[in-house]
C-alpha positions as CSV (number, residue, x, y, z in Angstrom):
1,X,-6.2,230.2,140.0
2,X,-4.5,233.7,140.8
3,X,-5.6,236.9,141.5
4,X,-3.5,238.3,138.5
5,X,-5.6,235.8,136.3
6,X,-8.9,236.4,137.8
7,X,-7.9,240.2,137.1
8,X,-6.8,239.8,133.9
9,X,-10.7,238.3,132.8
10,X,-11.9,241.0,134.5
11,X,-10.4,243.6,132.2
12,X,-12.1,242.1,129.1
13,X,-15.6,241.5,131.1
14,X,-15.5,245.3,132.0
15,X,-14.3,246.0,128.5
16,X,-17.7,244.1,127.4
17,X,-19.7,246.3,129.3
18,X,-18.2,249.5,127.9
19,X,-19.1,248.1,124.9
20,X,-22.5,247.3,125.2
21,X,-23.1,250.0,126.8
22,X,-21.8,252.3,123.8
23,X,-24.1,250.6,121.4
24,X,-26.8,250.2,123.7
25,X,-26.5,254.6,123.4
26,X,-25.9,254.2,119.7
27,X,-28.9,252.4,118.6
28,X,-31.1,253.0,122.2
29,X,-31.7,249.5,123.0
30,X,-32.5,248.8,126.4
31,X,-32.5,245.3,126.2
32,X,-28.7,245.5,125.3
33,X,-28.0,248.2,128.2
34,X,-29.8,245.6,130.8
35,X,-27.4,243.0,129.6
36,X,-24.5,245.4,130.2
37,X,-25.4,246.3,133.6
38,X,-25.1,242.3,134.0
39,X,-21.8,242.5,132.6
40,X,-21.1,244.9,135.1
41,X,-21.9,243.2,137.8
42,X,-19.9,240.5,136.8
43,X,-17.3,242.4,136.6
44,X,-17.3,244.0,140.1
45,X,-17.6,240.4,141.4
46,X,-14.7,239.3,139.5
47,X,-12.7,242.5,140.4
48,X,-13.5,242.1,144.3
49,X,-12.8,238.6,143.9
50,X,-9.1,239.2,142.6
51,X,-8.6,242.1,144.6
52,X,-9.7,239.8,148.1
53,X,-7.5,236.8,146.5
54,X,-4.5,238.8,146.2
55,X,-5.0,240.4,150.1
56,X,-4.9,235.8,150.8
57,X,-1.7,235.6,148.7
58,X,0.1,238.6,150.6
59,X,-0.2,236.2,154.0
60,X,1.1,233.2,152.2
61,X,3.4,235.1,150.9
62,X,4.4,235.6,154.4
63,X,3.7,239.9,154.2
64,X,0.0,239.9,155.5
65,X,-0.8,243.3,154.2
66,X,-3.9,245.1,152.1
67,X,-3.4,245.4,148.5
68,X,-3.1,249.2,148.1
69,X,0.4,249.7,148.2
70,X,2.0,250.2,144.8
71,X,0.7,251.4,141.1
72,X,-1.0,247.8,140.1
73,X,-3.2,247.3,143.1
74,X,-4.2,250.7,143.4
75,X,-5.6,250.8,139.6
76,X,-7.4,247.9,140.4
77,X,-9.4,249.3,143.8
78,X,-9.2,252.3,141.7
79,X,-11.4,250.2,138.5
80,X,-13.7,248.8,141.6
81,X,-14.2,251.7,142.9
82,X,-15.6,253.1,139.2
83,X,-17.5,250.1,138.7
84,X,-19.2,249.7,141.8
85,X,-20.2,253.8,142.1
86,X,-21.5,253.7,138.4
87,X,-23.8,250.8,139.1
88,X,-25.3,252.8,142.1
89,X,-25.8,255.7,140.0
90,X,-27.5,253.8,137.7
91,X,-29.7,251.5,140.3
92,X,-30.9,255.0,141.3
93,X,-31.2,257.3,138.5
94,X,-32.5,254.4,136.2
95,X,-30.1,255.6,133.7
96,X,-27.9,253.1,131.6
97,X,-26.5,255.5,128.9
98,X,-24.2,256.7,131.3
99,X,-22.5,253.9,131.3
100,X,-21.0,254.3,127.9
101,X,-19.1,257.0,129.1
102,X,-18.5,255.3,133.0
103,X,-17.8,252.1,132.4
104,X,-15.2,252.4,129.8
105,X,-13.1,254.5,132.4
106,X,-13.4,251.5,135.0
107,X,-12.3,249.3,131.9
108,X,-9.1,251.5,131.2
109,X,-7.6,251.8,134.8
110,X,-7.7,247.7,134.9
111,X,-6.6,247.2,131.6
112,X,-3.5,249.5,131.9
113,X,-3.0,247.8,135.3
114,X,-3.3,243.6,133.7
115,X,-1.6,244.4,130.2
116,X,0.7,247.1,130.6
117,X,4.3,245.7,130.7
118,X,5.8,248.2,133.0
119,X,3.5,247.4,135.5
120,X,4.2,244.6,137.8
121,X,1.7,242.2,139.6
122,X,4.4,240.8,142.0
123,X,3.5,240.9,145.7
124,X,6.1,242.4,147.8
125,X,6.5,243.2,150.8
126,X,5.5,247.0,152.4
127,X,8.3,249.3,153.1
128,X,8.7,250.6,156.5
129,X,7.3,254.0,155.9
130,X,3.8,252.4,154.6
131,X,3.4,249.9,157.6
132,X,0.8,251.7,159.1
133,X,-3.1,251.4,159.3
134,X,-3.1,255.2,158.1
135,X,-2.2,253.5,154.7
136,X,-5.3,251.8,154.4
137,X,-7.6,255.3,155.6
138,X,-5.7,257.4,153.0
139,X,-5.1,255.2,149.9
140,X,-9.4,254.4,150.4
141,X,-10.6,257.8,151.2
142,X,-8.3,259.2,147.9
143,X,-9.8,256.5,145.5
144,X,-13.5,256.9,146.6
145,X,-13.3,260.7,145.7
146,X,-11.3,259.7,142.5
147,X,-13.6,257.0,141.1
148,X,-16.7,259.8,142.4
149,X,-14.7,262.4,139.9
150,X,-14.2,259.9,137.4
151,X,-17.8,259.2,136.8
152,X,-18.7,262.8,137.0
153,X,-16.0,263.2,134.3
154,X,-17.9,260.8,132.5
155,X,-20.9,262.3,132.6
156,X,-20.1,265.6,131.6
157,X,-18.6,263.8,128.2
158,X,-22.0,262.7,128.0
159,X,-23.9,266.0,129.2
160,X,-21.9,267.7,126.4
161,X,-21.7,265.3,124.0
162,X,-25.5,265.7,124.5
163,X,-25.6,269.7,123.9
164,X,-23.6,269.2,120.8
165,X,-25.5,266.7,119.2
166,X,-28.9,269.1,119.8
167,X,-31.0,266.9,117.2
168,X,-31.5,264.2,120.0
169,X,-34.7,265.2,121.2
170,X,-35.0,262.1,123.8
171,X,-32.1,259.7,125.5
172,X,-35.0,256.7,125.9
173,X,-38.2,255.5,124.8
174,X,-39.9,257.1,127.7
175,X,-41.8,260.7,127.3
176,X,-38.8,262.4,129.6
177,X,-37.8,265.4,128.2
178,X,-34.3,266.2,126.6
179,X,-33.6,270.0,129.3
180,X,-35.6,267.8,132.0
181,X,-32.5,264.5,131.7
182,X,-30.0,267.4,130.7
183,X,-31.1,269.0,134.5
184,X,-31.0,265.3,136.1
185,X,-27.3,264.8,134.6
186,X,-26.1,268.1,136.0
187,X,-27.3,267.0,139.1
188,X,-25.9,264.1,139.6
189,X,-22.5,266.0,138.2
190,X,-22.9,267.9,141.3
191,X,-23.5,265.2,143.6
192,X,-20.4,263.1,142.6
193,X,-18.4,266.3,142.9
194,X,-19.9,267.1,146.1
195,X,-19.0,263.1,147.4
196,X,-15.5,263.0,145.7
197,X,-14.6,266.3,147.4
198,X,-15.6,265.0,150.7
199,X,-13.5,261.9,150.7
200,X,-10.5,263.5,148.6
201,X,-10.8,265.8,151.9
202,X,-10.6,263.5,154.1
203,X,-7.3,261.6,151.8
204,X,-5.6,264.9,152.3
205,X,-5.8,265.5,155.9
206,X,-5.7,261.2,156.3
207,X,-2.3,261.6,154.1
208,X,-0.8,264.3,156.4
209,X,-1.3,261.9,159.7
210,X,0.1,259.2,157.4
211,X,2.8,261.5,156.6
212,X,3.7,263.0,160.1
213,X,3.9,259.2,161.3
214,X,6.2,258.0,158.6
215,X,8.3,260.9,157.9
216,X,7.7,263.5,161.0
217,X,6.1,266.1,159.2
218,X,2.1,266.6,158.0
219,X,3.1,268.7,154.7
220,X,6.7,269.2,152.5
221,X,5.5,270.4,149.3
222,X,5.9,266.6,147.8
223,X,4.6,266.9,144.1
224,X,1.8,264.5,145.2
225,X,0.6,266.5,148.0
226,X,0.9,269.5,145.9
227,X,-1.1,268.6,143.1
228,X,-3.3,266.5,145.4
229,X,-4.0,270.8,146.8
230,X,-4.1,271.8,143.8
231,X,-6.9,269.1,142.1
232,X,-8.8,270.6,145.8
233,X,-8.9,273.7,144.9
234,X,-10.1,273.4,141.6
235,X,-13.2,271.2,143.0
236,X,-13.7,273.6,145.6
237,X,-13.8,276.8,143.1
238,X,-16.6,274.7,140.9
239,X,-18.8,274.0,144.3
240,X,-18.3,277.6,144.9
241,X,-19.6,279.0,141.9
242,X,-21.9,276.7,141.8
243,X,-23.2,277.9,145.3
244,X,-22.4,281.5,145.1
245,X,-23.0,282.2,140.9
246,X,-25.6,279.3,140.3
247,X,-22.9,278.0,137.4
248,X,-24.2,275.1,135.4
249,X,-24.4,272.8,133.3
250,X,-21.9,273.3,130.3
251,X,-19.4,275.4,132.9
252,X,-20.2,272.7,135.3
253,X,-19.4,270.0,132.8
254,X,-15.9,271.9,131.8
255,X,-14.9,272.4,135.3
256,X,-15.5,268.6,136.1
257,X,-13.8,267.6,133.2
258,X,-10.9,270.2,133.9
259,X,-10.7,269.2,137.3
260,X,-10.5,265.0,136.5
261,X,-7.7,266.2,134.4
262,X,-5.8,267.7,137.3
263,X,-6.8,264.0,139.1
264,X,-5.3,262.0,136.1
265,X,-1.5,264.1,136.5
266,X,-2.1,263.9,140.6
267,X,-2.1,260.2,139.9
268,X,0.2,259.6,137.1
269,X,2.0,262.4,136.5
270,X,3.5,262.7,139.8
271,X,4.0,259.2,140.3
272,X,5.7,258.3,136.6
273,X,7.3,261.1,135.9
274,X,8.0,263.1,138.8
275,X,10.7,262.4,141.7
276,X,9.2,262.3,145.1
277,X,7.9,260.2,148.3
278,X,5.1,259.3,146.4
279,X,6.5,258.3,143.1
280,X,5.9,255.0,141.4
281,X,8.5,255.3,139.0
């Protein structure tokens, strides 16, 4: 059994979560959000199963390297990465609904990775510039602050969502109510920001080592380092207002959303459609 195929059943199982998580929302039943976070589960286990198969396969394969080094394995740590901060959200907050709007973005990255066609699942071997332990620092700091921003993305869907559909007067069978979950959402919107920033911090400064190393210089405009500043600064200007104008909630919500768009074109944008060091395509 491959990684590729243990991958491939991991894009439906995460797919299944998604999906009970949405009706779980839909028709508020617990019971079907408890079998989702099982799902879940499952699906981290079969997605750090793959990911560690494929790191075997790349010493059989004679290359010996961590699987972080082109478009396919990187969707996948990036899906993990989701997965795995999502379930600690939830563990802690005792929250399931967000995972219709989490889950779904863990199921996407992994599913674009196993199905798309102009992806490849080949292991090859690294090219000289990426043979370097700064590789493994940058690519994991970068996707631990991405998966943070995509689950605050995904909970300012749901914070909004929330605000426009002002009938729902309660988000559980519990006696919690509907400004007091609207605060705790917010919250932990600010938190994942506050954790994605740090880490995609510490990608940028990792990536300018990396890039002094490999190519003798720590910054040359690259579009990947440039919209990598650029996705920074707009995370840094929504802690700021938050800190120094007390913004929140729907402007907090906007700006995350605004700023995991910004993520999305530092990721795929730049390396699809753009020339540069960092390119995939």
């Amino acid at each position: 059994m491959t990684s590729s195929y243990i991958l491939s059943v991991t894009t439906f199982i995460y797919g299944l979560a998604g999906f009970l998580y949405i009706v779980s929302l839909i028709f508020q039943k617990d019971l079907i959000g408890k079998l989702g976070t099982w799902v879940s589960i499952a699906g981290i286990a079969g997605n750090t199963t793959g990911f560690a198969l494929r790191w075997i396969e790349s010493y059989q394969h004679g290359y010996g390297r961590v699987p972080l080094s082109n478009l396919y394995e990187s969707l996948v740590f990036f899906a993990l990465t989701i997965a795995v901060i999502y379930i600690v959200i939830e563990y802690q907050y005792k929250n399931r609904f967000i995972g219709a709007f989490a889950m779904p973005l863990a199921f996407l990255a992994i599913a674009y990775a196993s199905l798309s066609p102009n992806i490849s699942d080949q292991i090859r071997p690294l090219l000289p510039a990426l043979k370097s332990n700064w590789l493994i620092a940058h690519v994991v700091t970068c996707f631990i602050g991405y998966a943070a921003f995509a689950v605050a993305f995904g909970i300012s869907l749901l914070y909004l969502c929330i605000n426009f559909f002002n009938n729902i007067k309660e988000l559980n069978s519990g006696n919690t109510a509907l400004s007091s979950r609207l605060e705790m959402l917010d919250e932990v919107t600010h938190q994942l920001v506050m954790l994605g920033f740090l880490f995609l911090t510490a990608g940028i400064i990792t990536g300018a080592v990396w890039a002094n190393s490999a190519w003798g210089r720590y910054w040359g405009w690259d579009p990947k380092e440039t919209w990598s500043l650029i996705t920074w600064f707009v995370y840094a200007a929504m802690l700021h207002f938050r800190m120094m104008r007390g913004w929140k909630g729907k402007r907090t919500a906007f700006l995350s959303i605004i700023g995991f768009s910004a993520v999305l074109f530092t990721y795929f944008g730049v390396n699809l459609l753009l020339t540069g060091l960092h390119s995939y395509g």
